[in-house]
Residue, then its C-alpha position, 0 to 999 in steps of 0.5 A: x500500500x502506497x503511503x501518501x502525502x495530501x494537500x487539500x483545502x477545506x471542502x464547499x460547504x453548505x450554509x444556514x438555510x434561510x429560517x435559520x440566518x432569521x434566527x440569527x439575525x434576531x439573536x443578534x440583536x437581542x445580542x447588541x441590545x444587551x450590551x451595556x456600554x460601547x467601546x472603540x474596539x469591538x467587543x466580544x461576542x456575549x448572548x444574552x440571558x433569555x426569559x424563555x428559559x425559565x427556571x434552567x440554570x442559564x449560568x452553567x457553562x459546560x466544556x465539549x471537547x470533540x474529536x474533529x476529522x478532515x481540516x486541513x489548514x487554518x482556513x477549515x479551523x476558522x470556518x469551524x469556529x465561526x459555523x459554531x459561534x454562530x450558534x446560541x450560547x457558545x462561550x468560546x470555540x477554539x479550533x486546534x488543526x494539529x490536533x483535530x481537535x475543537x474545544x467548545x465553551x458554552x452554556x447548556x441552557x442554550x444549546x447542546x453538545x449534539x447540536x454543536x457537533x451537527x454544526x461541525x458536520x454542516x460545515x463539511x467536517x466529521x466531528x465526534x466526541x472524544x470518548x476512551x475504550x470504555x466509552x467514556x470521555x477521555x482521559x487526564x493526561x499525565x506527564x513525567x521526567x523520569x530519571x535513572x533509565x539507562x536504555x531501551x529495556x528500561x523504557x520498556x519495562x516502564x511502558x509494559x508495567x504501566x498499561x498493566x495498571x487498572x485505569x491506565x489506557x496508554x503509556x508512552x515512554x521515551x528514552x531519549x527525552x526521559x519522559x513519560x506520557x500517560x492516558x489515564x481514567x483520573x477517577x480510577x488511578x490519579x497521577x501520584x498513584x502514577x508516580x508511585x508505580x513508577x518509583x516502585x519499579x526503581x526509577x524516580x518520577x517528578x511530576x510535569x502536567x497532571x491532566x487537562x492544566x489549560x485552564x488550571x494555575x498554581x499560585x505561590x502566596x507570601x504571607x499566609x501562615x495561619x489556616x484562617x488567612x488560607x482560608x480568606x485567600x480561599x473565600x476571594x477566590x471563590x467569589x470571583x466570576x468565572x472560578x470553577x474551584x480553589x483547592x489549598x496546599x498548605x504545606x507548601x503555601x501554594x493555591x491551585x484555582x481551576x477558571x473559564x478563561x473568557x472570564x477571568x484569569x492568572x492576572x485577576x486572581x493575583x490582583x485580588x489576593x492582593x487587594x487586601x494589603x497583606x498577602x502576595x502571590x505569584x505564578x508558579x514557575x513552570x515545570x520542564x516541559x520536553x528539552x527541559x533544562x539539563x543544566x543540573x544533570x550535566x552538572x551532575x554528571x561533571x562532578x562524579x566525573x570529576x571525582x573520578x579523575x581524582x582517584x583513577x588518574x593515580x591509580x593509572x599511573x600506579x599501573x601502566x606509568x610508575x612500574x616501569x621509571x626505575x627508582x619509583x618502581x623499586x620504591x613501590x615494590x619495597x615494603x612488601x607485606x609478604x607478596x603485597x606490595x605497596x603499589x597494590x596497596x595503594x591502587x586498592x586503597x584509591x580503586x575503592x571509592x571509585x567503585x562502591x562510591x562513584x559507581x554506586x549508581x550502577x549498583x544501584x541501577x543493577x539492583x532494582x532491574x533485576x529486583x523487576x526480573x530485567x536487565x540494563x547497561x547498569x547490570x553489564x557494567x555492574x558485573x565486569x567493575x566487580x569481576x575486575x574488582x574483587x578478582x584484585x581483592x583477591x590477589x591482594x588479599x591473597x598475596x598478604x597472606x603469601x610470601x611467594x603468591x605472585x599474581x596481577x591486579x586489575x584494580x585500573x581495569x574497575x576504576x577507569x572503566x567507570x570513569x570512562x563510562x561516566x564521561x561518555x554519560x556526560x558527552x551523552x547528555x550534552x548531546x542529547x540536550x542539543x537534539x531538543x534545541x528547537x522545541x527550546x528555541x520555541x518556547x523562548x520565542x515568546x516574550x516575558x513582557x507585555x503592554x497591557x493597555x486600560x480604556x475607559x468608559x469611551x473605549x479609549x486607551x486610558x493608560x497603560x502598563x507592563x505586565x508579565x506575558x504569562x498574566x495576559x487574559x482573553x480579551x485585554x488589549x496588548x500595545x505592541x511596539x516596532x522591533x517587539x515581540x507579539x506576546x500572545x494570539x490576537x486580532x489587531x483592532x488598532x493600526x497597522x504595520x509589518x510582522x515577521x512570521x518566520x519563526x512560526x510559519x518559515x514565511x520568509x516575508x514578512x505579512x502586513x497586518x490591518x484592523x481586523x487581522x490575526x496575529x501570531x504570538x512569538x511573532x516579531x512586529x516590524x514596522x507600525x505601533x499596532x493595538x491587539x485583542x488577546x483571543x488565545x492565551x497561554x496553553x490555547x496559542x498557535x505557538x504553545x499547540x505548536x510546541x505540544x505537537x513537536x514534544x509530542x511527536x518526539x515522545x512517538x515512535x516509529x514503527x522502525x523503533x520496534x526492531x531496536x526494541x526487541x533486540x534490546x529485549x534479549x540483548x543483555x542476557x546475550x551479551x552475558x551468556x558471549x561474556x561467560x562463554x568467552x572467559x570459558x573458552x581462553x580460560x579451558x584452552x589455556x589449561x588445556x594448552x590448545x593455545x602457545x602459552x607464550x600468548x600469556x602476558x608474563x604477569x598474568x596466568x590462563x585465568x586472568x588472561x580469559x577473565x580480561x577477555x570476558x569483562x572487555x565482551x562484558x563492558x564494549x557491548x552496549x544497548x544504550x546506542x541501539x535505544x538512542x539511534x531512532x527517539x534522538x534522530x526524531x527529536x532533531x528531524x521533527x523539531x528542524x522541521x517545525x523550524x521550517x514550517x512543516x509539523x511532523x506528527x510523530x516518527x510514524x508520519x516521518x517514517x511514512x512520509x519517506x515511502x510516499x509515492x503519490x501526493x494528492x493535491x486539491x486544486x482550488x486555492x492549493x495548486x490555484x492562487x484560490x482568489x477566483x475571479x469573474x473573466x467572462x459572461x455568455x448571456x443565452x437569453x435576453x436578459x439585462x446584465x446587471x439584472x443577470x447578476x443581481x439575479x445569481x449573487x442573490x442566489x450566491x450570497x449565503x454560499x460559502x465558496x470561493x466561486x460563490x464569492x467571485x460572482x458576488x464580488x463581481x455583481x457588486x462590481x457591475x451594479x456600481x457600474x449600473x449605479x442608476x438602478x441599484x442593487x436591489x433587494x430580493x427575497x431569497x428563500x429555500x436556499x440549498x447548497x449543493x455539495x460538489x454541485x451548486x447551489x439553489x433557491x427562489x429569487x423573487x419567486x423564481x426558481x433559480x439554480x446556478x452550478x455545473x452540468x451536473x446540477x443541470x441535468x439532475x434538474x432536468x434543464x435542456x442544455x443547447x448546442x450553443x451552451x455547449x460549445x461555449x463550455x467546451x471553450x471555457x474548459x479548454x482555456x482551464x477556466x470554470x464555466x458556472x451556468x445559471x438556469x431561471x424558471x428551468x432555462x438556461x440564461x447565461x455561463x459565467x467564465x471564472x479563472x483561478x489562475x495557477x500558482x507561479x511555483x506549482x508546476x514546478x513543483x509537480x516536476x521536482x515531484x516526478x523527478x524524486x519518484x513522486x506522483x502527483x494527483x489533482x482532485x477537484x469538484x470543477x468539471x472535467x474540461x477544466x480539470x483537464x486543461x490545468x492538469x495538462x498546464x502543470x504536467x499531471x497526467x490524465x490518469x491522475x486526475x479526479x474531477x467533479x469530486x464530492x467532499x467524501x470522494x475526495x476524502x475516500x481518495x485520499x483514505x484509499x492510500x492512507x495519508x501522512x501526519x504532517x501539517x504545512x504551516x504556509x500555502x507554499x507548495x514547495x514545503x511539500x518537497x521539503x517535507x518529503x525531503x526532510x523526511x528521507x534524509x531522517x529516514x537515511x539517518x536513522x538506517x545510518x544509527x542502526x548500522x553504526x549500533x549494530x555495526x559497532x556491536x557485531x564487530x566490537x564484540x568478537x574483538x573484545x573477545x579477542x578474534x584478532x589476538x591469534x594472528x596479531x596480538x592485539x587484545x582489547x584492555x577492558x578499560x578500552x573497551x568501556x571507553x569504546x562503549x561510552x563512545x558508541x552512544x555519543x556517535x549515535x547521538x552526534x550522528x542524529x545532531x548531523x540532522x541539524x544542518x539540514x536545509x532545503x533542496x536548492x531547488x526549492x530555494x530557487x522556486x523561492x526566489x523566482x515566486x517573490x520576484 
């Protein structure tokens, strides 16, 4: 089955029949009625409470959240918030793209959750409401750093040991970001039972989000000590419109207040507990969320090594420097206690530490995996320090209690091998701590001030002030000056001016922005002073949705992941089965001379030279690099893509994206410039023009397409032209959108259809010879021919152009010369599809015309579609995306060649393959270093992905289109 790009727009969709816009139009105006005071900038919207409701609640609010199929871009999430804002009731509709998701405020006492969902549905999408397995509503949504994992059979024990327990519905660990993501039913185990679970398994778990906290805060109080001042704070808040519920952590001096956010906010509730003089507060500072701050771990981990280098550095000169200066090594051989000497004392006394104290991690890391019946790196490591350990003990030990005991220690072999192993985790971190950069790079693209702007009774800006970013609340008014940061989501309701929206979209020029324009948070205002209304704050933001998205899809894993993580399964108990059999083999061989016992170094026996060979196998095989070589490439791919303006849902959507061979386009507005416009009139009939178009547009003005709306702005066009007759007014009624059709309704009593052939025919209209030819010629110069039928004669073809995009064509070859196919799907007729196809180089078999919205979506279902969501129109992204994702793809291949490649080869030599015929052999403490080596590779490799940059040719489209 081929995988598949798309790239279409949201679908025509119906509109309110004629009752309904009546409806809404009374609603409204008992809407402006209740409304108190005017104000210079708009306000937003508010319904009114109505006597026809008796004695229902109309104060309850209700939250739905739905699952939402079919949008593609922002323009189906803004038809989707304005089909159910038009709804009675509705608080706050806000629709997330990334997550096909809407989330809809609204009061029950006015509409229902059914009737919020059938909108959804008559704007031409799928909606349902997000329920679990069980069938009841979804789950919390816990997150967790988790520390002490080491590799794959780590994360994995904790997946498997979570999605046992009663209430948990998925479990999603990832080594590469040590956190965990967990679905639950919070009425059957919360996020501290969680927690726990997790710290009886041996690793130790720090909380992160706990549930849906969108609308959730924690405030920190100074100067509350008794239970009655905790207990006033409380009463405050509760007072307050809008707070849903107050909850008290008196240990910690900390409130947690729950709010609908369109009435209230963070910036209210500090305000308030401030008011009475004595008490302060403040937000919590947030906890590390995805690349969180590894600051302290790589401290960490610089310390013990550190500490390590102050004993194993002696300890290494002891062995392998001053044994062979004469003069200092008489002197370390003098003193004998019997056969100790005081060398062996020494390299004892400074090995200990090192091995019971900066390694106790891997003791303790050992313990608790096969307290839970598995086995990590700790236990590999764990195994050859203490082979080589106490082995030297025992020589030590022995040669004390010996005057003529002769024997080799390995006290360098445990204490550099830790202290290789500890470095290579601290190049480990650091590296790693740069694959998260970009989602880093996001969150510091918000802006930690703000203007806040106060009006008075007038609507006039009164006087303004600075307040933190994070204390913006819907509805405020944000000063935003030339060369500041937009500091939350808004729609600008004063000025104009210029905004960079590069570090959101990778729109590379920046967009002009005017009265009635949404604006970006995070986004840089280049030129005017403009005033915005904040419309989504704080976790409700494009660029927060964006950054959940991308630590989201770097805690996915690919479907390639699995292989890694089966291997790694029986990867340890392999490695210690190779590690025995090989000390056996050099160990019986010696003793029974299959092999010159000259190969025996001088100071060693049989075994002690077979116990080096088995530690080495022991300590070079490591399972971290084969966990690390998928989760890191994700995490710099994903998060260079989001850079780029191309969101990457996950290693799944970037595995398949590398596979696509088809990429379906839609033509309206994604291969067009989708701006149509009127080029051409063909009357049948005869009927004056303007009465003409009077006539359609009466019929095209409650149509939401985009051809709809050409013809209206164009008997707008011809009816100032006429300006002697006016627009008149007409009586429109039974109005019906036809999908993949037209439309029809009765004008001023006259049944009127205005659409394509096949509406026609459906209605029985005759089609002459003469209508004909004329839409034979209309398709061939690749324009749309709209046809309109009165009283059931056809009276007229309207010509319409949506002229293709600069870049497209060129697109489609770079396509087809990178093995991709490309298809068009369309509602337009066949003629036209045709003609464009044949402009821009898609093939006759590749083109689907007079597609209904479920034809274009069964399509697309037929070749199952990659996750991946463009931030711009730019059809070039589309090449990017493919691009970005074969090149992750290739090195993601290129890790598991190096793991495994590393580990095939290294092992045999570890076990001493090329010693027969070289002499080479591999110290341990080689090999360990080798180890700590393999991992930093894996990751360096997957860092290579961040000088990733778009194909040439893309640039050069780039060039041509601003040109």
């Amino acid at each position: 089955m081929q995988s598949l790009m798309k790239v279409v727009l949201a679908p025509r969709t119906g509109s309110a029949t004629e009752s309904e816009r009546r409806k809404k139009k009374k609603e409204d105006v008992l809407l402006e009625r209740s409304l108190s005071s005017s104000s210079r900038y708009p306000s937003m919207p508010r319904y009114p409470l109505s006597p026809l409701h008796g004695e229902v609640d109309v104060s309850e609010i209700r939250k739905a959240n739905l699952k939402v199929t079919g949008m593609e871009c922002a323009a189906c999430a803004g038809s989707i918030e304005k089909a159910v804002k038009r709804l009675p009731g509705i608080e706050e509709a806000t629709v997330s793209v990334l997550q096909n998701r809407a989330q809809v405020v609204y009061r029950p006492a006015f509409v229902q959750e059914e009737s919020i969902r059938e909108a959804i549905e008559d704007a031409g999408f799928e909606a349902e409401a997000i329920v679990d397995d069980a069938g009841q509503r979804s789950g919390s949504i816990s997150r967790f750093r988790i520390k002490g994992m080491t590799c794959t059979s780590c994360s994995n024990s904790i997946e498997s040991s979570l999605k046992k327990l009663d209430g948990v519905q998925k479990a999603v660990v990832a080594l590469a970001t040590e956190e965990c993501e967990v679905r639950h039913d919070a009425g059957v185990i919360s996020h501290v039972q969680l927690a726990a679970a997790i710290d009886d398994l041996g690793y130790e778990a720090e909380l992160l989000i706990a549930g849906e906290e969108t609308n959730r805060i924690r405030l920190q109080l100074e100067g509350v000590t008794a239970a009655a001042d905790f207990q006033l704070v409380k009463e405050m808040l509760v007072a307050l419109s809008g707070v849903t519920s107050v909850d008290l952590d008196f240990s910690n001096a900390m409130v947690t207040v729950s709010y609908e956010p369109d009435r209230a906010g963070p910036r209210t509730f500090i305000e308030t507990i401030e008011q009475a003089g004595v008490f302060t507060a403040k937000l919590e500072a947030p906890r590390g969320r995805g690349s969180h701050d590894r600051g302290l771990e790589i401290q960490h981990h610089k310390k013990y090594f550190l500490w390590s280098l102050v004993f194993t550095v002696p300890v290494f000169f002891l062995s392998m420097v001053f044994m062979y200066i004469p003069g200092i090594m008489e002197g370390l051989e003098h003193g004998r206690l019997n056969g100790l000497s005081i060398g062996a004392l020494l390299r004892w006394i400074l090995a200990t530490p090192v091995q019971f104290v900066i390694g106790r991690r891997f003791y303790v890391g050992a313990y608790k995996a096969l307290r839970r019946g598995s086995s990590n790196m700790d236990v590999l490591i764990a195994m050859g320090t203490n082979a080589a350990y106490f082995y030297s003990v025992y020589i030590v030990l022995r040669a004390a209690t010996s005057p003529t005991f002769k024997g080799t220690d390995f006290f360098e072999t445990s204490a550099m091998l830790i202290s290789f192993i500890i470095l290579g985790k601290y190049l480990e971190v650091m590296a790693k701590g740069k694959t998260s950069e970009a989602v880093a790079k996001l969150m510091d693209l918000a802006p930690d001030k703000a203007t806040l702007l106060t009006l008075d009774e007038e609507g006039d800006v009164a006087g303004e002030r600075e307040i933190g970013a994070e204390l913006i609340q819907r509805r405020d008014i944000i000063k935003v000056v030339p060369g500041s940061k937009v500091p939350t989501d808004g729609v600008v309701v004063w000025g104009q001016s210029f905004v960079n929206e590069s570090m959101i979209t990778g729109e590379a020029r920046p967009v002009p922005k005017k009265l009635g324009d949404k604006v970006i948070g995070g986004t840089m205002n280049d030129h005017g002073v403009i005033h915005i209304r904040a419309t989504h704050v704080g976790a409700e933001t494009a660029l927060a949705q964006i950054v959940r998205l991308v630590e989201a899809a770097q805690m996915g894993k690919a479907p390639v992941q699995k292989y890694a993580d089966r291997i790694s399964t029986y990867f340890v108990p392999a490695v210690v089965v190779a590690a025995f059999v090989t000390w056996l083999a050099w160990y019986v061989g010696g003793k029974a001379r299959s092999y010159p016992k000259s190969w025996i170094p001088a100071a060693m026996d049989e075994f002690e030279l077979a116990l080096q060979f088995g530690i080495s196998v022991l300590v070079i095989a490591c399972p971290c690099a084969l966990g690390l070589a998928t989760p890191t490439a994700i995490m710099v791919a994903t998060g260079k893509g989001a850079t780029q303006g191309i969101l990457i849902k996950g290693g799944q959507a970037l595995e398949a994206a590398h596979k696509v061979k088809t990429v379906v386009f839609d033509k309206t507005g994604t291969l067009t410039i989708g701006k149509p416009i009127v080029v051409h009139t063909k009357l049948l009939t005869n009927i004056p023009l303007h009465v003409f178009y009077d006539t359609i547009a009466a019929a095209e003005v409650n149509s939401e397409h985009p051809l709809g709306k050409a013809i209206v702005a164009y008997s707008r066009k011809i009816s100032g032209e006429h300006s002697s007759h006016g627009q008149q007014q007409h009586e429109v009624r039974d109005f019906e959108a036809i999908p993949g059709q037209g439309v029809r309704a009765v004008v001023d009593g006259k049944a009127t259809l205005v659409g394509n052939m096949r509406l026609m025919k459906e209605h029985g209209i005759h089609i002459s010879e003469e209508a004909e030819e004329h839409l034979r010629d209309v398709e061939t110069l690749a324009r749309t021919g709209v046809m309109v039928a009165i009283e059931r004669e056809l009276v007229g073809v309207v010509s319409i152009a949506d002229p293709v995009k600069p870049e497209a064509a060129r697109v489609i070859s770079i396509l087809k010369s990178m093995g991709v196919r490309s298809m068009m799907v369309t509602g337009d007729n066949w003629g036209t599809a045709v003609a464009i196809a044949r402009e821009l180089g898609i093939e006759r078999p590749c083109v689907h015309a007079e597609s209904l919205p479920e034809d274009k979506a069964r399509i697309v279902e037929e070749m199952q579609a990659a996750d991946i969501v463009l931030m711009k129109s730019n059809l070039e992204d589309v090449i990017t995306g493919i691009d970005l994702s074969r090149k992750s793809f290739f090195r993601i291949w290129l890790n598991y060649v190096w793991a495994l490649g590393y580990n095939v080869l290294g092992i045999p030599i570890a076990a001493g393959a090329l010693f027969p015929s070289t002499g080479f052999r591999l110290p341990p403490w080689v090999a360990g270093a080798a180890m700590a080596a393999s991992s930093v590779s894996v990751v360096c490799s997957s860092l290579w992905l961040k000088r990733y940059k778009r194909p040439k040719v893309v640039e050069e489209i780039d060039t041509s289109v601003q040109r």
